[in-house]
Each structure stands twice: as structure tokens, then as C-alpha cells.
ZAMARGU-4260 file (C-alpha; in steps of 0.2 Angstrom, whole numbers, plus 5000, padded with zeros to 4 digits):
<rodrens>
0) 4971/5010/4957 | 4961/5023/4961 | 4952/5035/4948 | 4953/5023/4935 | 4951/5004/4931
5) 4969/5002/4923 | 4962/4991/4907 | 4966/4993/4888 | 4954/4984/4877 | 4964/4979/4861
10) 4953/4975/4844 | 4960/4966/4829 | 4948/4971/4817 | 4956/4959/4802 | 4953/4944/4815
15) 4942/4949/4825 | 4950/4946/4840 | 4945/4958/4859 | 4959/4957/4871 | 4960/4965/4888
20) 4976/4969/4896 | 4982/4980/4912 | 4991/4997/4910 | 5004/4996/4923 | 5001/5012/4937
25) 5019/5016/4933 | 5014/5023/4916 | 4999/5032/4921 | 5013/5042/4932 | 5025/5044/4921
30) 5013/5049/4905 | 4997/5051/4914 | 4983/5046/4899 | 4975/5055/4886 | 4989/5060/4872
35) 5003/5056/4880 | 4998/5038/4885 | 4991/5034/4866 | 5007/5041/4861 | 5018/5031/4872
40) 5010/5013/4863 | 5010/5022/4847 | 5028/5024/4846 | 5029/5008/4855 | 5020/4999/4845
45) 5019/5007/4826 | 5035/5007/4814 | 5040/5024/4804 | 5034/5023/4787 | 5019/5013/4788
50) 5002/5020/4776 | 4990/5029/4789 | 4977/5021/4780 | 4985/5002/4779 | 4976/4989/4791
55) 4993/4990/4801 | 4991/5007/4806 | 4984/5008/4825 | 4971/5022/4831 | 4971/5023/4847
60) 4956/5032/4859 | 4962/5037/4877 | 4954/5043/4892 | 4966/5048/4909 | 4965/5042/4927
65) 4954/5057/4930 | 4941/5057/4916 | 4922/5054/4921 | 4926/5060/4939 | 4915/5075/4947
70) 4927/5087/4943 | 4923/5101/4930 | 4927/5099/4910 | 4936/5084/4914 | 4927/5075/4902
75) 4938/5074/4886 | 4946/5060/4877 | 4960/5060/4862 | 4962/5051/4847 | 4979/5046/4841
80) 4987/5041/4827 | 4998/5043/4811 | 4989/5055/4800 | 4984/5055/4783 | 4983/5074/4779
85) 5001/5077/4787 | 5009/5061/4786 | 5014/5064/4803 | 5008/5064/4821 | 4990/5065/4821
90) 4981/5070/4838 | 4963/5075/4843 | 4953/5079/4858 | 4932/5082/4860 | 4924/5083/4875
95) 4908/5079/4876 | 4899/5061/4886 | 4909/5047/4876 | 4926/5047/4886 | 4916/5047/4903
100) 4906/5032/4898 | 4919/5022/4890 | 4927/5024/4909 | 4910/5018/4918 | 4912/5003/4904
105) 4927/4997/4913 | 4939/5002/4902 | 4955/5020/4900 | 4957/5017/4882 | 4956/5006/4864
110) 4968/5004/4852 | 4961/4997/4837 | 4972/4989/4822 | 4968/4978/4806 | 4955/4980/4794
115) 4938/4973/4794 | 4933/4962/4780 | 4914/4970/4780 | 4908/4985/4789 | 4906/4986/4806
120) 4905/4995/4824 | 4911/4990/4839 | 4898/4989/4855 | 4905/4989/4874 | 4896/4988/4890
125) 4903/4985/4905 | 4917/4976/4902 | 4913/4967/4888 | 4916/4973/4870 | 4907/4966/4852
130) 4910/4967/4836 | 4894/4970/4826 | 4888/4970/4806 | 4887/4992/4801 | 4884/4986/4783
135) 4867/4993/4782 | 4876/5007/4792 | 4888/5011/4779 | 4883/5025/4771 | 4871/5034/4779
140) 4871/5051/4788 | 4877/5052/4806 | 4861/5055/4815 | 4852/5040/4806 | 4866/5027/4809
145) 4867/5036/4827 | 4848/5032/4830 | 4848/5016/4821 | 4863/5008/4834 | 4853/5016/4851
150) 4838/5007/4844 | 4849/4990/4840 | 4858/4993/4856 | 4840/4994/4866 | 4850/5008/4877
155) 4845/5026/4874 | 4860/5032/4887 | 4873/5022/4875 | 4885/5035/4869 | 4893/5032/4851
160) 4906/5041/4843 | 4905/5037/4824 | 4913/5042/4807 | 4901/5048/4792 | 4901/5048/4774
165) 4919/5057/4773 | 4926/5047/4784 | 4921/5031/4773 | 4928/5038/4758 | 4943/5041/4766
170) 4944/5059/4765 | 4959/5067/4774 | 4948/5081/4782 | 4938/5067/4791 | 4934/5068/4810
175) 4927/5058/4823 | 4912/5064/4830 | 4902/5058/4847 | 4883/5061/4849 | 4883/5072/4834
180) 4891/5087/4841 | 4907/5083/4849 | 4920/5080/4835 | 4939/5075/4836 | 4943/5084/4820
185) 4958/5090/4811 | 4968/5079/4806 | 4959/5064/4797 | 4957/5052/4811 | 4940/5048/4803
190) 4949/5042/4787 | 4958/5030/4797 | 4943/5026/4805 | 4937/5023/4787 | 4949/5015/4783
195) 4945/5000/4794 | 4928/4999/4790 | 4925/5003/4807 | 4909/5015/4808 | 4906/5016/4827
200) 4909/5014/4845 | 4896/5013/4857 | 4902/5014/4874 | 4889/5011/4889 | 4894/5008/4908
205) 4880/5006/4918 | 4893/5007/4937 | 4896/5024/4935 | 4906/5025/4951 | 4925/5026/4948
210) 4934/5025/4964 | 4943/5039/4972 | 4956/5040/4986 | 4951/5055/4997 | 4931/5057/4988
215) 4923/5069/5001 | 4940/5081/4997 | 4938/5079/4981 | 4919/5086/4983 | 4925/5100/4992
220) 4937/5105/4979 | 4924/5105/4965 | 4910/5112/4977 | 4924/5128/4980 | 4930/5127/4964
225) 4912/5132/4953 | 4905/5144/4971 | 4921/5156/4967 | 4918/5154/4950 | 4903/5159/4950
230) 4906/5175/4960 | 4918/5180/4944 | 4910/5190/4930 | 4911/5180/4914 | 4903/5179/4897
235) 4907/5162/4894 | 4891/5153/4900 | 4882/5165/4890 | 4887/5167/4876 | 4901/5149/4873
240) 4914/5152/4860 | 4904/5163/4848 | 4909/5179/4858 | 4925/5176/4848 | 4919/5185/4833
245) 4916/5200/4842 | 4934/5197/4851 | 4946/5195/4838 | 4937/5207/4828 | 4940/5221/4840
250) 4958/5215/4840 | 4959/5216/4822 | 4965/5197/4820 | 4948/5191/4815 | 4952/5181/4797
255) 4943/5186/4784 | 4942/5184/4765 | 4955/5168/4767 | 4968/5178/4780 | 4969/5195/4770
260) 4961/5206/4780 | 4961/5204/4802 | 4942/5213/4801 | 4926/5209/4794 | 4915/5226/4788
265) 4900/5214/4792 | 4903/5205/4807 | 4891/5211/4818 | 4879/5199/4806 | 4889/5185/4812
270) 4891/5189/4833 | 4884/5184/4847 | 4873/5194/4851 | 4864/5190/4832 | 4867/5171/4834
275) 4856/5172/4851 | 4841/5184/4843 | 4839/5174/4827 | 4846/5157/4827 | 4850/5148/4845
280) 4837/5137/4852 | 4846/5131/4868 | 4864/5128/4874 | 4870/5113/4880 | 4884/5104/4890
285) 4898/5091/4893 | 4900/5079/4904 | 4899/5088/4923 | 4902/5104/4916 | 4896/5120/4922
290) 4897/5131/4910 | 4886/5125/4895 | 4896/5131/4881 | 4889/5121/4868 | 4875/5129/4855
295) 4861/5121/4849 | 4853/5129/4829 | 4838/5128/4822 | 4831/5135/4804 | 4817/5131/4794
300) 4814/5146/4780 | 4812/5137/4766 | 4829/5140/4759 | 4839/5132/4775 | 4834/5119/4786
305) 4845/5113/4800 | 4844/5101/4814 | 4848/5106/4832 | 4852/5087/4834 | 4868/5093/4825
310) 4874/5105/4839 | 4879/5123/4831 | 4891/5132/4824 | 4905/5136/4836 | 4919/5153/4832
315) 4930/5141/4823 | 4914/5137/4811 | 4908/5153/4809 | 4925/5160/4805 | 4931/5148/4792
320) 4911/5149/4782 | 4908/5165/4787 | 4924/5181/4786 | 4937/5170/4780 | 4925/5166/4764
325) 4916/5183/4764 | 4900/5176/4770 | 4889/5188/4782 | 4876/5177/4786 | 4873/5165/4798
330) 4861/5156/4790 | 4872/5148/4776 | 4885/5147/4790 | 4873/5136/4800 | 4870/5126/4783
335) 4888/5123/4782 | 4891/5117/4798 | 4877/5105/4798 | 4884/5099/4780 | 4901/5093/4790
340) 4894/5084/4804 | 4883/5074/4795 | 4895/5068/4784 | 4910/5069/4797 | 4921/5083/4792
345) 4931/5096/4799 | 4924/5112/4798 | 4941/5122/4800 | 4949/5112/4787 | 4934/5111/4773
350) 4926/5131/4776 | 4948/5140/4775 | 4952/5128/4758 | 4934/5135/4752 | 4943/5153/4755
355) 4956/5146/4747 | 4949/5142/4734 | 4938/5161/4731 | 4955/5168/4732 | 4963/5159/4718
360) 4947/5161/4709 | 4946/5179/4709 | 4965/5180/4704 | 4962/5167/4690 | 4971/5156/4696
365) 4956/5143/4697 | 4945/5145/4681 | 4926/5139/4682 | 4929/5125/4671 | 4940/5118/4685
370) 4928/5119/4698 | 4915/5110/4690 | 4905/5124/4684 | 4905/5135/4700 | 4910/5152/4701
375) 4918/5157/4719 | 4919/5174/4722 | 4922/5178/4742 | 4903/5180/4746 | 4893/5167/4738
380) 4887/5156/4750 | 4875/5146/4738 | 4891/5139/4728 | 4902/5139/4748 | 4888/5126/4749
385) 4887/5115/4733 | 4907/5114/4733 | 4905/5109/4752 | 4892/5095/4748 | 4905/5090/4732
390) 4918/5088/4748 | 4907/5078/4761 | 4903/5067/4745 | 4922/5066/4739 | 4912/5070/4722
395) 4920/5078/4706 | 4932/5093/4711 | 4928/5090/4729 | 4938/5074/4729 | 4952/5083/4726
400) 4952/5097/4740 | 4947/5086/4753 | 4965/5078/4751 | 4973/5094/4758 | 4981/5108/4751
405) 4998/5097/4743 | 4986/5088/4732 | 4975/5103/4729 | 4990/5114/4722 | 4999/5101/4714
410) 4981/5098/4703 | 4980/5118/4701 | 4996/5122/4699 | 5011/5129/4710 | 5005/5147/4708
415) 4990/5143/4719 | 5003/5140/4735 | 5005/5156/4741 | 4986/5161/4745 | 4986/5143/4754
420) 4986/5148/4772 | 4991/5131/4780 | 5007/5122/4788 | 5009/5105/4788 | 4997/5102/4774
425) 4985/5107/4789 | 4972/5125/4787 | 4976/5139/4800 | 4963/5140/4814 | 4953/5158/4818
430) 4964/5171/4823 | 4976/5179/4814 | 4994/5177/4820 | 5003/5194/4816 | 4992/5202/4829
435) 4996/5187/4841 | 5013/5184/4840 | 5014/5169/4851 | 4999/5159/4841 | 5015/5159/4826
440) 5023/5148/4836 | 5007/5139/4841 | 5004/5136/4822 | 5023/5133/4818 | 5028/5122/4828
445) 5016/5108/4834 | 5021/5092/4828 | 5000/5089/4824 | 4999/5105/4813 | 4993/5122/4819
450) 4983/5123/4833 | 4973/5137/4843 | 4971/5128/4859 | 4991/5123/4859 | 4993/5139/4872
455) 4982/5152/4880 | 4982/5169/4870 | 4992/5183/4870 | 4981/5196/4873 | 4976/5188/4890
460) 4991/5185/4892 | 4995/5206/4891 | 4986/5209/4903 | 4993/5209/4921 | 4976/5200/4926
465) 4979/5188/4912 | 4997/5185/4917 | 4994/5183/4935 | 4983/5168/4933 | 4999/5158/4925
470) 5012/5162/4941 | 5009/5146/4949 | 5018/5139/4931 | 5033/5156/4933 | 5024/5167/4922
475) 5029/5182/4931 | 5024/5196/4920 | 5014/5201/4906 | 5020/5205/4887 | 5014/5214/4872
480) 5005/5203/4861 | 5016/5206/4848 | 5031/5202/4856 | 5040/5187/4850 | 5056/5189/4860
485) 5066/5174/4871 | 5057/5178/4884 | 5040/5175/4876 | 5046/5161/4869 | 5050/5155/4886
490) 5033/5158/4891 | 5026/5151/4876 | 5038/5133/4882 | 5030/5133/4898 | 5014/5137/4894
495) 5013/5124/4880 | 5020/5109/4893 | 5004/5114/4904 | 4993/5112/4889 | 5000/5098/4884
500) 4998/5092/4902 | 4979/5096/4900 | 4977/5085/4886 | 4985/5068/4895 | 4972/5072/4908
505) 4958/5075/4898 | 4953/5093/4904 | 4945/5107/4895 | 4954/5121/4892 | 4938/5131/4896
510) 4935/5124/4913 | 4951/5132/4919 | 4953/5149/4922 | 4950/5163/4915 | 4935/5155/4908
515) 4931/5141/4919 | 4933/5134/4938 | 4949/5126/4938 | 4963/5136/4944 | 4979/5130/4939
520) 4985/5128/4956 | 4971/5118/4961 | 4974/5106/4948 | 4987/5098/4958 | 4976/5096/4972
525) 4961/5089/4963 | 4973/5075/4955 | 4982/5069/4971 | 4963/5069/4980 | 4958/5058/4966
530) 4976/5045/4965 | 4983/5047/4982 | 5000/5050/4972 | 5012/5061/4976 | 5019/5062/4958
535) 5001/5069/4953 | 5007/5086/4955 | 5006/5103/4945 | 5026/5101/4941 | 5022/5082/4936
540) 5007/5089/4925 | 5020/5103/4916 | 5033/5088/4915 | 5023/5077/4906 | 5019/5091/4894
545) 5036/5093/4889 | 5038/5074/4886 | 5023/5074/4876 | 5032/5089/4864 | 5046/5079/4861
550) 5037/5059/4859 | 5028/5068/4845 | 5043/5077/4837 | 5052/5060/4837 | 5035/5055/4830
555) 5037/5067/4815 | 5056/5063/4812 | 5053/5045/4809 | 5042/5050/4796 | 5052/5063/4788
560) 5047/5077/4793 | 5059/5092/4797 | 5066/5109/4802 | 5056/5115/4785 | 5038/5109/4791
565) 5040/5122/4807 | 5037/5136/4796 | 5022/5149/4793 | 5014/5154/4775 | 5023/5172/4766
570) 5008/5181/4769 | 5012/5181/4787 | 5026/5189/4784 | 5018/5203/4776 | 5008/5216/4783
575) 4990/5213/4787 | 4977/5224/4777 | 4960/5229/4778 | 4961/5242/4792 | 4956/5239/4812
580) 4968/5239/4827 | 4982/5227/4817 | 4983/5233/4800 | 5001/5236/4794 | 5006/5221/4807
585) 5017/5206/4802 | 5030/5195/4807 | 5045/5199/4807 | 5055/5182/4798 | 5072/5183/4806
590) 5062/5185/4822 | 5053/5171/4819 | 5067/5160/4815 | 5076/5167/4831 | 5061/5163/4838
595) 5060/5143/4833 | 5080/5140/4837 | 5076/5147/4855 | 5062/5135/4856 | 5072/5122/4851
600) 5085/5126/4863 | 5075/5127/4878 | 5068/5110/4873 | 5084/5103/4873 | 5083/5100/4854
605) 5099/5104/4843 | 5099/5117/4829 | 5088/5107/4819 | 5076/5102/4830 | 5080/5086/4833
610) 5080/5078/4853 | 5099/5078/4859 | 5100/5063/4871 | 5103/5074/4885 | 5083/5078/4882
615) 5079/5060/4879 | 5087/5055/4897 | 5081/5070/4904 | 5062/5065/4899 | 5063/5048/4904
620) 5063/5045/4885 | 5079/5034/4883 | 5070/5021/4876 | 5067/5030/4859 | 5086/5033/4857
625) 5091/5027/4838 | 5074/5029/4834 | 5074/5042/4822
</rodrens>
């Protein structure tokens, strides 16, 4: 088979048993890898109703039949499994070196179950995997037990994706990360990590050639692909996902003081152009990626000290530890982000409840007393700081917000619900939906919470430029941003099945155009040079992606999860204050739940969102009927 090896390791942690089984080509075409592929065995192999954090509850790590080939930004892997924070489907990608090199080690993808008596990690190189003693391990920050397993492993190259101090404890805003900057966050996969006393993976493969069926055409494609690219003005390479402040904040949805307002009086202090001057020391890369993204921080004033081992802040960082919580300083910002990936915890989730929190306090709402002697006025980043440190540690009052918001208002009380901007128990990412009308949807709906990267954007999507870079997929025209009519909803169906369809192959969003290489036409291309297959076409890619949106709705109706979870916080549906282009904008509720029946109709869903099995025979998905 070409472009991949076709082997699944399988790891009993309770026994101890390593197993190595074939994944039949026929399920490469008919789910292709990365999400869709973990969620296949998931719902193959795990029952409803089991604890995400029981030794019978799988994670699963998977790569596609195009990962680690020369291709730009194909260099992401996903993480699957039931999550802790929702109680529902839990799914995350990272890009990064790790997926690349658990495919030079012979192998797509690992499903791990059972539970490890002591600590320990799990070492693979070249087709053969190890279970090793992490005890002295346990505990310690991410870049010492990352050092500490190179030096064991006597292989500098190794690649280790690991789980810190958070994901020990078990904390629900847990995340995976790989060489200390590439985290699969979100949705507590690091608890379930945890959970199995599992502390790491290192991955090395040391025959870095993964066959290919047409390779010199394949060369071609990536050689055209990155020359016309680089003809094409674009920010991106400079400037990585930091120019987002100064984006949304000219589009008036960039969150600040926890979702109140869609500007920031001081976000000039927090943009791009700051970051470079004062705090960057380098950029760096993924795996075969040309655009160099990735930020790399360094400070040492005396009051803040942070490690550019650590990576940097990225928009989503800055945004929830600096606007949302009132903080106009990248320093602290920095501080915070370096807080979470030592200890393995997601920065969306940990720096929006913070904001949370300075809401309710200023309301009194949350006293003081309650917070362990902290007061939390939007602003204060020393006390942002101590609370986040009491959250990496799972420590006094932080223990309790680092289960999600359910728990946290349920300890508060129910008056706190309303200033808690989340869906699925999960935080809202960095833009503000009544400005971007599809992105309600793309935090509604998802069965793994809300999520920014679900579509592209509406305001590229305005745009006639915008719009014409999504024809190949029938996106025909452009629409306002705030438009949430069928036919964006349409759009917003198809655009999401290509997304989707990017996360089974492991590509980066970013690599495809408007910001990257890719075309979306020359997707198709690139996969069938890679397989020889026929079925590895654009249309097969979009497929796929609606499969994927129903396996993880039936996913989320086995675990009780309804019509009521597809739902947005009130203050959406209230006007946005605090002046700039999208002040006085909301959504429009009975638009919005037009909006989701439409959805579910086009996806072949009844009223109540549930898969008809008209849907299930028309995705090939017969074989879950009677199973929700």
C-alpha cells in the first residue's frame, strides 16, 4: 500500500501486552485516517456509558496514508477519545514532528487501553514498541521528563509527545503536548492520558522513506505548489497566527473582558507587530512546512522568565490571558502560556474560565474568600497568574475550575451560569460569533464542542476572493458575514465535510490556501499521486467529511447527549458592546434555531438531530444502526 505501512500497534497497559495488526486498505478508502479512522475503532470498539477515565476507555493516536510525505502541513496527527470535560466525543489535532515519525516507526496509529499498575511511557522505534518505568518521571515538568527520556532513549531525533503535571491529576483541561509546543488540547485527552499512567510516547523511525506511487509527480506538485505560493502576498510567514489580534480587532469580534466587548482599547500592546519588537526570539516550523508559523518567546526581567523551549504564545493564548481577561501585556501573557505547557494544559480552556471568573467577581457573584484569598478584577495579571498556577497544580480553588465550567457553577452557584461563555461544558475559542455568524454554528454544533478551525471564516468568505477559493467544493458566491440564512448554512455543511476531510488526512489548515500552498483542488491530485487510488479524490475527501460529522453525532447520542447541547450561551444572543465595527450586533435566536434544523436536514438528521437510516446507508454507516 503505498503512502503508508497499514499497521496499528495495540498497547494493553493493565497487562502489558504490544500487538501489531494490519488496517485493511479498504478502510483507509472508506475513512481515510486521522479522526475518522480513530473514530471508526472507537465506535467499534468502545461501549456507551463507559467513565473516560476507567482503564476501559481507549485513546487512540492516528496518522493518515498521507502524513510524513513531502507535501506541505501534512504533518498533523489526532487524538481520540471519550472526553472527560464533555462526556462526549473527544477529538484533537497538533501538528508539529510526532505524527511524521511515529510513520517513519512503521507504524499509522496506537490505540492504547487498560491502566498501568505504575507509571510509565511507551518507547517505539522502528517497528518495535516498549513499555518503560516513568516513575521517576511522574511529576515533573514537561521539558525535564522530555530531556530526561532523549537522554535515556540515547536518540536526540526521538520525538515524544507527553502529558504534564495536569494531565497526572487528571484535570479535564489536560492536553497532550509533543516537543513542548505542539499541543492536542481542548478536551482533556491528557486526563485520559493520566489516567493510565501513561506519561509519554516516544516515536523514532530511523527509514524515513514511506513509499509512494507516482513520487517524481508527487515532487512536481509540491515544488508548483510552494513557487506559486510564494509569488502571492501573505502575512502569514511573517507574522504566524498573532496577526489575529490586530484582525479581529479591526472586525470588532476580538473577545475581550470574558466575551463583553468585540474590541480591546489596548490591543496594540498585545499585536504583532509588538510581539516581534519586544518578545519573539525566532520562529519555527512543522514538519515539511514552509511557512514557519510557530513562535519562539524569550524574557528574563526579573519579574517574568520564560523559556523559548516552550514555543510561544499563539492568538488563541493571547486572546484568552490577554483581552478576554483585561490584560494588556504580553509579558504576563507569555508567563501564562508557559505556566500551561509545562504542566499540560490548555490554554483556551484555563485563560476564558480565568475571565470567567473576573466577571463573576466583579459582579459579586464570587467573593474573595471563595477564591482563596485572590481578588480578580479583569486586569490583574499577577492573581491571572497565582489562580493559573492553583489550576496546573489542581491546588485549593483551582481543582475546582479545572473540571469545567458544570462543576465550577455548580460549586458557585447557578447565578454564575450566565457570564460562563462555553457550550458543551467546553470555553469559546478567539472570535466572537455575532460578528461571524457562521462561527455560531462552528461553536454550536460540533459534536467536540466549539471549535475555530471547524470551517474557514466568514469574513474571507465575504469576500469575492475569499469565496472563489472554495468553488472547486460549489461555493459559488460570497455572503455577508453576518448572514445566517439556508444558504449559509449550506455553505457552512460543505465547508465543514472539507474540514473535516482535512483532519482524516492530517493537513494543516494553514497549508491550504488562503494562507498556505495547497489549493483545494490540488488536494485531489496530490493524494492519488501519493495511493494510486482513484477513490482518493476531492469528492471522496468531502465525503468522508460528512461521515465523520455524523460517527461523532452518533458518538454523542450514545452518551446522552442531545438537541439541547447544540446551543450557544444568552450573551450571544444579545447585542455586543464596547463600540468598534460590531457593536449592537447579536444573533438573532429564532434564526439560529432555523439555522440548526436546516443543518440537520441537509445532513439527513430528523428534527432532533438524530441520523435517519436513510443517512446511515447513505454514508456507508449501516453498521451503527440500533446503536444509539
Amino acid at each position: 500500500m503505498y503512502g503508508a505501512w497499514g499497521k496499528l500497534l495495540r498497547v494493553d497497559l493493565t497487562t502489558g501486552k504490544i500487538t501489531t495488526e494490519e488496517i485493511p486498505e479498504i478502510l483507509f478508502k472508506r475513512y481515510l485516517g486521522g479522526n475518522t479512522l480513530a473514530l471508526y475503532y472507537l465506535l467499534r470498539e468502545q461501549k456507551g456509558g463507559i467513565d473516560p477515565l476507567s482503564p476501559e476507555a481507549n485513546l487512540i493516536f492516528m496518522t493518515s496514508f498521507v502524513t510524513g510525505t513531502p507535501g506541505p502541513g501534512l504533518s498533523r496527527m489526532s487524538i481520540v477519545g471519550k472526553s472527560p470535560l464533555s462526556g462526549g466525543y473527544g477529538e484533537t489535532e497538533a501538528g508539529g514532528w510526532w505524527g511524521p515519525e511515529l510513520k517513519f516507526a512503521g507504524y499509522e496509529g496506537i490505540i492504547l487501553t487498560g491502566k498501568s499498575e505504575k507509571p510509565v511511557y511507551l518507547s517505539i522505534k522502528d517497528g518495535a514498541a516498549e513499555i518503560k518505568s516513568a516513575e521517576h518521571l511522574w511529576g515533573e515538568k514537561l521539558k525535564e521528563a522530555h530531556d530526561a527520556i532523549k537522554d535515556e532513549l540515547e536518540d536526540s531525533k526521538t520525538r515524544i509527545a507527553l502529558i504534564g503535571e495536569a494531565g497526572e491529576k487528571m484535570s479535564s483541561y489536560a492536553c497532550i503536548i509533543n516537543e513542548l509546543k505542539h499541543a492536542n488540547g481542548r478536551l482533556g485527552m491528557g486526563a485520559v492520558m493520566g489516567s493510565k499512567n501513561l506519561k509519554a510516547i516516544a516515536v523514532r523511525g530511523t527509514t524515513q522513506k514511506l513509499p509512494m506511487y507516482n513520487e517524481e509527480r508527487v515532487k512536481e506538485i509540491v515544488k508548483d505548489l510552494i513557487r506559486e505560493w510564494k509569488e502571492i502576498p501573505n502575512t502569514f510567514p511573517k507574522y504566524g497566527t498573532m496577526r489575529g489580534v490586530r484582525a479581529t480587532q479591526e472586525v470588532g469580534v476580538f473577545p475581550t473582558y470574558n466575551f463583553q466587548h468585540g474590541v480591546f482599547d489596548d490591543f496594540e500592546n498585545l499585536a504583532e507587530t509588538t510581539y516581534m519588537e519586544t518578545i519573539l526570539k525566532k520562529t519555527g516550523t512543522c514538519y515539511r512546512c514552509p511557512i514557519s508559523c510557530k513562535r519562539e518567546v524569550e524574557i528574563d526581567d526579573g519579574k517574568y522568565k520564560v523559556d523559548p523551549a516552550y514555543g510561544g504564545s499563539e492568538y488563541e493564548t493571547t486572546m484568552a490571558f490577554g483581552s478576554c481577561c483585561g490584560v494588556n501585556d504580553l509579558k504576563p501573557v507569555s508567563a501564562a502560556h508557559q505556566l500551561c505547557q509545562q504542566s499540560g494544559m490548555d490554554t483556551i480552556s484555563a485563560g476564558v474560565t480565568i475571565a470567567w471568573v473576573m466577571e463573576c467577581f466583579e459582579n459579586g457573584l464570587i467573593s474573595k474568600d471563595q477564591l482563596d484569598g485572590l481578588e480578580m478584577n479583569f486586569g490583574n495579571s499577577d492573581n491571572m497568574l497565582i489562580l493559573l498556577e492553583k489550576m496546573c497544580k489542581s491546588e485549593g480553588v483551582g481543582a475546582i475550575l479545572t473540571k469545567g465550567f458544570k462543576t465550577a457553577i455548580a460549586h458557585f452557584g447557578e447565578e454564575t451560569a450566565e457570564y460562563a461563555i462555553q457550550v458543551k461544558n467546553s470555553a469559546f475559542p478567539a472570535h466572537d460569533p455575532r460578528g461571524k455568524a457562521g462561527l455560531a454554528l462552528a461553536y454550536a454544533l460540533p459534536s467536540a464542542g466549539p471549535d475555530h478551525m471547524e470551517v474557514q471564516h466568514d469574513h474571507v468568505m465575504a469576500t469575492e476572493g475569499g469565496a472563489a477559493l472554495y468553488e472547486a467544493i460549489g461555493i459559488n458566491e460570497p455572503l455577508p458575514a453576518t448572514d445566517l440564512s439556508p444558504r449559509k448554512v449550506r455553505n457552512f455543511f460543505v465547508n465543514q465535510s472539507l474540514y473535516n476531510g482535512f483532519n482524516a488526512i492530517g493537513i494543516c489548515d494553514f497549508c491550504v490556501r488562503p494562507n498556505g500552498p495547497f489549493t483545494i483542488s490540488s488536494i485531489g491530485e496530490y493524494m492519488q499521486a501519493v495511493t494510486g487510488w482513484e477513490s482518493a479524490s476531492l469528492w471522496n475527501l468531502i465525503k468522508i467529511g460528512e461521515k465523520h460529522s455524523t460517527m461523532s453525532r452518533i458518538f454523542n447520542l450514545r452518551e446522552g447527549l442531545t438537541v439541547k447541547d447544540d446551543t450557544l450561551p444568552e450573551r450571544m444572543f444579545t447585542p455586543l458592546e464596547g463600540g468598534g465595527p460590531c457593536a449592537g450586533f447579536y444573533i438573532d435566536k429564532e434564526t439560529f434555531n432555523k439555522a440548526i434544523r436546516t443543518y440537520y436536514a441537509i445532513n439527513l438528521w430528523d428534527e432532533d438531530g438524530v441520523p435517519t437510516e436513510t443517512c446511515l446507508y447513505q454514508n456507508e454507516l449501516d453498521w451503527l444502526i440500533g446503536e444509539f
